[in-house]
SEDO-300211 format. One line per field, with one value per atom (N, C-alpha, C): x, y, z; atom name. Coordinates in steps of 0.05 Angstrom, whole numbers, plus 5000, padded with zeros to 4 digits. Layout:
N
x: (X/...)
y: (Y/...)
z: (Z/...)
atom: (CA/...)
This chain:
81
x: (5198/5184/5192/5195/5203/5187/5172/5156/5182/5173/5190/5177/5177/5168/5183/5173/5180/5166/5176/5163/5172/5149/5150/5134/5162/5160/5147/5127/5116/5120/5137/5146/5128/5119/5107/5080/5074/5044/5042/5069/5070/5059/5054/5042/5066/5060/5077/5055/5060/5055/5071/5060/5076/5059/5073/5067/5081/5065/5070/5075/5090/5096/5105/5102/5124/5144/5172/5183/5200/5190/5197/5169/5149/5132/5126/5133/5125/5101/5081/5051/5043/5025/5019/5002/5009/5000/4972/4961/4920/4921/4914/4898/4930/4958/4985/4975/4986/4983/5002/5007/5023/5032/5044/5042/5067/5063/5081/5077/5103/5121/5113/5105/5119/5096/5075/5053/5027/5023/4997/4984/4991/4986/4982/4960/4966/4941/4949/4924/4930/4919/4910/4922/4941/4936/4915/4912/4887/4887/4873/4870/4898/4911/4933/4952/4954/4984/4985/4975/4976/4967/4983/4978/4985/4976/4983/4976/5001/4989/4997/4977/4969/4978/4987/4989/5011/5032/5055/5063/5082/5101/5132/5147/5171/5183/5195/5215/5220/5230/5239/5213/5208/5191/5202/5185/5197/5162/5176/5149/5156/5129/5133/5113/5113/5099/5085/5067/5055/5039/5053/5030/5028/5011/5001/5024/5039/5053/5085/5092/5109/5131/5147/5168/5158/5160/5153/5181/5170/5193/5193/5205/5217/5232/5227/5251/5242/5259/5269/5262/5245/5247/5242/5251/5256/5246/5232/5208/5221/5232/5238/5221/5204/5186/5196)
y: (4429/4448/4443/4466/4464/4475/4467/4483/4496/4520/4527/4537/4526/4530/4540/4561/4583/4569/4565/4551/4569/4581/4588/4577/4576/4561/4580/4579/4590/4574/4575/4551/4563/4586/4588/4576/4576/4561/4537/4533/4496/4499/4528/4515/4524/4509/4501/4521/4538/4558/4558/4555/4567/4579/4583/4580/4569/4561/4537/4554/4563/4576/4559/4564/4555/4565/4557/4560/4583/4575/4592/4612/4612/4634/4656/4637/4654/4658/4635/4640/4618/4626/4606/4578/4558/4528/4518/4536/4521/4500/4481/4449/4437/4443/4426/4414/4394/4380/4370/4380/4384/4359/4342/4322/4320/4316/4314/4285/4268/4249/4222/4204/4188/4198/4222/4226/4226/4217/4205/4243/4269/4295/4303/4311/4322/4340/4357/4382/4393/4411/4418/4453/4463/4486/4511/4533/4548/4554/4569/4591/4606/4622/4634/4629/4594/4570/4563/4574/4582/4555/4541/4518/4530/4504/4511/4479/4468/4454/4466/4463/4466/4444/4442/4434/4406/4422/4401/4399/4377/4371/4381/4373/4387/4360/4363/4332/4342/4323/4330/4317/4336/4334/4323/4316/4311/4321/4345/4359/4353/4337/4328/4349/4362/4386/4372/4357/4347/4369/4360/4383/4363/4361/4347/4362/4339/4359/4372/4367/4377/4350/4349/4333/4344/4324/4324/4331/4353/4362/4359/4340/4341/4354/4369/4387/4374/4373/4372/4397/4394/4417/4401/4414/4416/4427/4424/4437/4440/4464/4458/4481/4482/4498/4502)
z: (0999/1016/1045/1063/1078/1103/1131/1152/1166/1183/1197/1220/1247/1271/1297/1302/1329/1343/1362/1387/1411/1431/1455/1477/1503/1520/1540/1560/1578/1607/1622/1644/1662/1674/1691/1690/1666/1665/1652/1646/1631/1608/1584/1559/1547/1517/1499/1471/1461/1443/1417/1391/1370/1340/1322/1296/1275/1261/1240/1209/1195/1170/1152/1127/1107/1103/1102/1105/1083/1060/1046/1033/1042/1032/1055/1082/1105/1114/1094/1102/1126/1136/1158/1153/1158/1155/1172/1164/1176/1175/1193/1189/1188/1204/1203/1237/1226/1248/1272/1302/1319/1335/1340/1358/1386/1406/1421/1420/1409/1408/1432/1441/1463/1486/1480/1494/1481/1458/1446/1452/1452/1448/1427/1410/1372/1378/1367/1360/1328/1327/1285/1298/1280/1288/1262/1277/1274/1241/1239/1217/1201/1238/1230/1240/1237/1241/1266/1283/1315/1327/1350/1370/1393/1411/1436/1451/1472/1486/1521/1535/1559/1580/1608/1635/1621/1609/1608/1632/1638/1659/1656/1674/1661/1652/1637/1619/1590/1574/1548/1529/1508/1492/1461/1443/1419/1414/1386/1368/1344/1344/1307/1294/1279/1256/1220/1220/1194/1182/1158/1132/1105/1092/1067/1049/1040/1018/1024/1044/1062/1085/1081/1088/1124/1142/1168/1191/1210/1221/1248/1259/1287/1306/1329/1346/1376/1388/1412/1432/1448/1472/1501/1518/1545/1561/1583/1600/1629/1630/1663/1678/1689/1704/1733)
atom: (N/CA/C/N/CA/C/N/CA/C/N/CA/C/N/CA/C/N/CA/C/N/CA/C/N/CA/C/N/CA/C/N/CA/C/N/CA/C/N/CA/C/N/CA/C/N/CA/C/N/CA/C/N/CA/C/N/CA/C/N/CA/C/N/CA/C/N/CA/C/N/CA/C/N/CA/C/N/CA/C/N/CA/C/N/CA/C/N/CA/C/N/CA/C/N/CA/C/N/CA/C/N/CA/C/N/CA/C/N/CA/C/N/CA/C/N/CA/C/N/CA/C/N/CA/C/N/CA/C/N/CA/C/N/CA/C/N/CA/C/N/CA/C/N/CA/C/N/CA/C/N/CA/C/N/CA/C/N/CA/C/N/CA/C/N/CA/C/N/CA/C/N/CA/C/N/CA/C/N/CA/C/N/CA/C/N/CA/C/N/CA/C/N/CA/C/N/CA/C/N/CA/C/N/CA/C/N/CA/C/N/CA/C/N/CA/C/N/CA/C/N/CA/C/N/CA/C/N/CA/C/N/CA/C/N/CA/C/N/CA/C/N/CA/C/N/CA/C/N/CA/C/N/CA/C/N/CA/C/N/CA/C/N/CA/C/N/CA/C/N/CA/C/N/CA/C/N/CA/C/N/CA/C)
């Protein structure tokens, strides 16, 4: 099984927005759990996959994506505001 995460960057306001799907059903992942890497940051996303983190800095991020059941996915983003 595989997550698959769209991530959008908002630089003018520093948040970090996405949704969390499976990858192969395309349904959205309630209760997956979001972490930015190296900043002790983790939130649960919603109902309908949906996160968000608020008043980042600019630097490089590492997003780790957990789901029960589901092999854990790491991506790389970059914040330049």
């Amino acid at each position: 099984m595989a997550i698959a995460a769209p991530l959008w960057l908002l630089a003018q306001n520093t948040i970090l927005k996405g949704k969390i799907t499976d990858a192969a059903t395309k349904e959205a992942m309630a209760g997956a759990t979001v972490t930015l890497l190296d900043y002790n940051l983790q939130t649960q996303t919603d109902a309908t996959g949906r996160f968000y983190f608020s008043k980042l800095r600019n630097g490089n991020y590492q997003i780790q994506i957990t789901f029960l059941g589901f092999k854990p996915l790491v991506k790389n983003i970059s914040i330049n505001a």
